[in-house]
C-alpha positions as CSV (number, residue, x, y, z in Angstrom):
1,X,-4.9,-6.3,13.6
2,X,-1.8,-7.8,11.8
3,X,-4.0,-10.7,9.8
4,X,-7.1,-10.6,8.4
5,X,-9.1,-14.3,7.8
6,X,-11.7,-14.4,4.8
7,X,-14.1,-16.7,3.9
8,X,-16.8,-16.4,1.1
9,X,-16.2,-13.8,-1.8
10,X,-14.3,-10.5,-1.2
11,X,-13.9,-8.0,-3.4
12,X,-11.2,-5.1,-2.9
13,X,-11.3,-1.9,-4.7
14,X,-8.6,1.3,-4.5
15,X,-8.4,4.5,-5.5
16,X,-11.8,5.6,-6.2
17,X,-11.0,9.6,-5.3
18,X,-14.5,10.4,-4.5
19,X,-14.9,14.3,-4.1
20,X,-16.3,16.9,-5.7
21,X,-14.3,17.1,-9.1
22,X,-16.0,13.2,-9.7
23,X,-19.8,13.3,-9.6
24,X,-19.8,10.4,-12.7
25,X,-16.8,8.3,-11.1
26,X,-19.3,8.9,-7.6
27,X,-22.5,7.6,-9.5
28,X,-20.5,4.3,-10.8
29,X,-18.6,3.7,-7.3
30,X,-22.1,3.9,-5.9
31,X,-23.7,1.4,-8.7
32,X,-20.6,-0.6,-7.8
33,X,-21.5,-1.2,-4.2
34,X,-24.7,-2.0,-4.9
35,X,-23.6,-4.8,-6.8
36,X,-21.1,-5.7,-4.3
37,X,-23.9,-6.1,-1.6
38,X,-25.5,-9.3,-4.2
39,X,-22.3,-11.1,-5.3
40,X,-20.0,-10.3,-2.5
41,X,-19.1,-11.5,1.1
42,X,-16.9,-8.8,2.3
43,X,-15.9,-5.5,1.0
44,X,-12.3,-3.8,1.5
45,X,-11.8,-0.4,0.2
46,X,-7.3,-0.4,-0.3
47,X,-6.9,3.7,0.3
48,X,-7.5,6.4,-1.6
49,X,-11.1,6.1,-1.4
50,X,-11.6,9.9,-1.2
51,X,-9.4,12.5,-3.5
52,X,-8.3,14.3,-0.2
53,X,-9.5,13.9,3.6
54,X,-8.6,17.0,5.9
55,X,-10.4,15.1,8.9
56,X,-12.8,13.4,10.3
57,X,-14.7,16.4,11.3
58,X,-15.6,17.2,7.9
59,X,-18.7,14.8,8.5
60,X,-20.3,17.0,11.0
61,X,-21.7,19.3,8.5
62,X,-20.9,17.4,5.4
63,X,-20.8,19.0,1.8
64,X,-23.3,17.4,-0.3
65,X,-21.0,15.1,-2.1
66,X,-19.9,13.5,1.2
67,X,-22.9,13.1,2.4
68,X,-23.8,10.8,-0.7
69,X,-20.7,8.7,0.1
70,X,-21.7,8.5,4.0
71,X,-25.0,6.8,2.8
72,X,-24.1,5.0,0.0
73,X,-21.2,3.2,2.2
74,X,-23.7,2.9,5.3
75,X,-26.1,1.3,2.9
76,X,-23.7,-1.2,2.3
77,X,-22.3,-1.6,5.6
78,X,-25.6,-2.5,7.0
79,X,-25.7,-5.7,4.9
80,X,-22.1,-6.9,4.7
81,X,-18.9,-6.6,6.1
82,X,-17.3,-3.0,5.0
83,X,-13.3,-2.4,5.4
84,X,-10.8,0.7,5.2
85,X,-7.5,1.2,4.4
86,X,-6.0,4.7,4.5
87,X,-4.4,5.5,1.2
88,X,-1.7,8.7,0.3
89,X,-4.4,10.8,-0.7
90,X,-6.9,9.9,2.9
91,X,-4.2,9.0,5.3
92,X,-6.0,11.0,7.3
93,X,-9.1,8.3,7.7
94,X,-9.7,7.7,11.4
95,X,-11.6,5.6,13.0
96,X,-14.8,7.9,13.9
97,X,-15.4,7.7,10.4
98,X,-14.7,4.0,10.0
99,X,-17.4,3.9,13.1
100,X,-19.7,6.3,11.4
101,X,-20.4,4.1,8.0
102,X,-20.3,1.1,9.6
103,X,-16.5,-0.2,8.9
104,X,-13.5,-1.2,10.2
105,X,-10.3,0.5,9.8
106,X,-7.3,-1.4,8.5
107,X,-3.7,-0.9,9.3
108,X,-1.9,0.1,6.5
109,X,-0.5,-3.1,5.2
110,X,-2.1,-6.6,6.3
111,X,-1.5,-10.1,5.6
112,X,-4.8,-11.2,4.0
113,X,-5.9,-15.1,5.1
114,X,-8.5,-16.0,2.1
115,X,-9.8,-19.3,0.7
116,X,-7.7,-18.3,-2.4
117,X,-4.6,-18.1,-0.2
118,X,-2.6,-15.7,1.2
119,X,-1.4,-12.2,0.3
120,X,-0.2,-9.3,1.2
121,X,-2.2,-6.6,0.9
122,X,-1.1,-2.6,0.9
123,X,-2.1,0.5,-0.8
124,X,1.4,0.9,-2.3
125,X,2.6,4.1,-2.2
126,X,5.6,3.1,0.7
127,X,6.5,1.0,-2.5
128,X,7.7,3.9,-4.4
129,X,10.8,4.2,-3.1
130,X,12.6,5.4,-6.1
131,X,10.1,8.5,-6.0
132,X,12.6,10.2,-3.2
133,X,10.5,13.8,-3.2
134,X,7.3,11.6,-2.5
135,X,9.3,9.3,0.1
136,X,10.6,12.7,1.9
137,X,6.9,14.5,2.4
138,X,5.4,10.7,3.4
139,X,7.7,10.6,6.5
140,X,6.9,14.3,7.2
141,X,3.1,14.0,7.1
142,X,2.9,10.2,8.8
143,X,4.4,12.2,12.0
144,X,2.0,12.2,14.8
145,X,2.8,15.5,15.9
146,X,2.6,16.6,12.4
147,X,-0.9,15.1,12.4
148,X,-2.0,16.6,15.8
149,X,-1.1,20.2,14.7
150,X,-2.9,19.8,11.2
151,X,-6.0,18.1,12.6
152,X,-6.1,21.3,15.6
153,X,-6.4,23.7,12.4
154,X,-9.2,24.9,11.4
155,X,-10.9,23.0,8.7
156,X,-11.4,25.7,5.9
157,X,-7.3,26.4,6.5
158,X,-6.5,22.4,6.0
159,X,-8.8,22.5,3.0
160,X,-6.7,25.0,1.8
161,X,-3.4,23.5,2.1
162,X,-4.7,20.4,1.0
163,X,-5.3,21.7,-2.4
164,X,-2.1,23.2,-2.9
165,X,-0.9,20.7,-2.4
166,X,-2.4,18.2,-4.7
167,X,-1.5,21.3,-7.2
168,X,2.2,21.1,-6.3
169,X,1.6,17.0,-6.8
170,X,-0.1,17.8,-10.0
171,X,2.6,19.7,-11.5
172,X,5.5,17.6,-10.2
173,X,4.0,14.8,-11.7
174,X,4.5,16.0,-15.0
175,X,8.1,15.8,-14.7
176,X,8.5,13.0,-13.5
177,X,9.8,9.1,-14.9
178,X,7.2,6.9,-15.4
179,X,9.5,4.2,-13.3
180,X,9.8,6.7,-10.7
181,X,6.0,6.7,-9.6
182,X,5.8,3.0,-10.0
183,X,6.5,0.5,-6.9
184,X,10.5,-0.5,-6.9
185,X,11.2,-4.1,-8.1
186,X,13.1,-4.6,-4.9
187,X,11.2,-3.1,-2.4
188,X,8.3,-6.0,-3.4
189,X,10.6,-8.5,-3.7
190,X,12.0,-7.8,-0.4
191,X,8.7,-7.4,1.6
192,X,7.2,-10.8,0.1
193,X,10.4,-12.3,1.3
194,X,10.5,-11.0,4.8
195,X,6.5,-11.7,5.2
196,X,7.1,-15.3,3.8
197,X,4.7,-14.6,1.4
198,X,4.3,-15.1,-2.6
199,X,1.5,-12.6,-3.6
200,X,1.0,-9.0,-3.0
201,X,-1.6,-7.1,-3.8
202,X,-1.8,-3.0,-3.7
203,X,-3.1,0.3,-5.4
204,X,-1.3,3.5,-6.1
205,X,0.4,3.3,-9.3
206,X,-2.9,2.9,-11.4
207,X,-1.4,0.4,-13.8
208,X,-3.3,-2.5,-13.2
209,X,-2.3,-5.7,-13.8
210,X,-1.2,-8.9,-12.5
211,X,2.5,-9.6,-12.5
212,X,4.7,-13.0,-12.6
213,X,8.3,-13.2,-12.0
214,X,9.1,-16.5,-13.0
215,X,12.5,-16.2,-11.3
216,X,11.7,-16.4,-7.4
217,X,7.4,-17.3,-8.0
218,X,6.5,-13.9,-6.5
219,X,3.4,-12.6,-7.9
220,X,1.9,-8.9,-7.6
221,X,-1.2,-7.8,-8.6
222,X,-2.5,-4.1,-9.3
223,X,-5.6,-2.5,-8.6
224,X,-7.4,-0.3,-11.2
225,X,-8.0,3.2,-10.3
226,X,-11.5,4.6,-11.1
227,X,-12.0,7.7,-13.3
228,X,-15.3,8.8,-15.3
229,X,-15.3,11.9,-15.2
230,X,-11.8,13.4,-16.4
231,X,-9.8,11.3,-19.2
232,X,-11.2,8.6,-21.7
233,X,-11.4,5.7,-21.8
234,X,-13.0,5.6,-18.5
235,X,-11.5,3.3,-15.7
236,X,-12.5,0.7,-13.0
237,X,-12.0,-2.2,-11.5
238,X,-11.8,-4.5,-8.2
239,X,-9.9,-7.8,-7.4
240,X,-12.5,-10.8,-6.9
241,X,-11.3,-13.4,-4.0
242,X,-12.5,-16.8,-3.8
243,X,-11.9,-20.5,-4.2
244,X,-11.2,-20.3,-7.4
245,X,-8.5,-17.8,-6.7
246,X,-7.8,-14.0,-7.6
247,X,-9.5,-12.4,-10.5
248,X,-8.7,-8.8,-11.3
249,X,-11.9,-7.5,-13.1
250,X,-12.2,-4.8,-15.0
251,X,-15.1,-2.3,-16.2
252,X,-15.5,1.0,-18.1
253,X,-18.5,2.2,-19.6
254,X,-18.0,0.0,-22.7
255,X,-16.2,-3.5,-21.8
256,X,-16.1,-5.8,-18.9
257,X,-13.8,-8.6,-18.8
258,X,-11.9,-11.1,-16.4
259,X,-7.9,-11.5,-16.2
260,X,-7.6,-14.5,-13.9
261,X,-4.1,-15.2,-12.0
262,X,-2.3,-17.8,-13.8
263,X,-1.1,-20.5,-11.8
264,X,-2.9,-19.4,-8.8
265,X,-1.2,-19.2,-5.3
């Protein structure tokens, strides 16, 4: 699946990081999909749903936290259309657990077909190219092979080397330029061009907003991240796609308000 065709209201949400370490961000994304199943059409979840995935065979016997995510993305499933894209943090995702909440499993970058246009739509970190470290370990762990062996380990030992590391990430991150970990200005400008496109949309960098370069009429918009449970303010958000056009909405646990695209597409 290359293209995607929409019709109705979709809504498209990214880095949520469910896990253990985010019981209140959990509760919200939960609170969140109920709402989505009475003013949406269609749900797409743009990668990094969960903090870390070791495998799909963690839902065998899954932790307690999981298990809540299982049924709280079955419940929605079961009433409206539910899609996955695999983020840097769940590239993992296959598609026995796609099949066993009910959803479909995105490539990793898709040209979106809406009744608000088209758009490009990726979770972003292939973006950062200026992040070289990052860009280095992505075309490691996106091997196959590299895959196969991992996913053969036992799960306990990929837990394991999971979390270090997200600790190694951690601490690297603290030393690194701001610009660095954002997507490069070229490498969007130079994918809208080759796809014929004027709008992408993506995750990652968790600095939402929606971007106009009035030079070449490319547009790039910029999922919230969601976080309750760890900094303040609190964060969240989704991207509402209609009619009327794109609307990146925002909500923490003390203001809601809408951002609509100027111009539209």
């Amino acid at each position: 699946m290359s293209k995607l065709v929409l019709s109705g209201t979709t809504w498209i949400a990214a880095d949520i990081h469910l896990g253990p370490q985010g019981p209140a961000t959990a509760s919200h994304f939960y609170d969140f999909l109920r709402q989505a199943e009475q003013e949406c059409d269609t749900l797409i979840l743009c990668g990094d749903i969960f903090h870390v995935w070791v495998g799909d065979d963690q839902t065998h016997s899954p932790e307690p936290w999981l298990a809540s995510a299982i049924q709280a993305l079955r419940g929605f499933s079961s009433k409206k259309p539910l899609y996955l894209m695999r983020g840097n943090r769940d590239f993992l995702l296959g598609e026995a657990f796609a099949a066993s909440v009910g959803a479909t499993l995105l490539p990793d970058e898709l040209h979106i077909v809406s009744p608000a246009g088209e758009f490009w739509l990726t979770h972003g970190d292939e973006l950062c190219l200026d992040d070289q470290a990052y860009q280095r370990f992505r075309r490691i762990v996106r091997k196959p092979w590299v895959q196969g062996l991992f996913l053969a380990s036992p799960l306990a030992w990929r837990r394991g080397i999971a979390n270090y590391f997200r600790q190694r990430s951690r601490q690297a991150g603290r030393y690194k330029n701001s610009v660095i970990t954002d997507v490069s200005p070229q490498a969007w400008h130079d994918l809208l061009t080759r796809q014929g496109l004027s709008v992408l949309v993506h995750g990652h960098t968790h600095r939402p907003s929606i971007h106009h370069n009035t030079t070449d009429g490319l547009h790039r918009i910029v999922l919230p991240d969601w976080e309750f449970d760890h900094s303040k303010p609190t964060r969240s958000g989704w991207l509402s796609v209609d009619d009327s056009g794109l609307t990146l909405r925002y909500a923490d646990a003390a203001e809601h308000f809408t951002q609509p695209a100027e111009g539209g597409l």
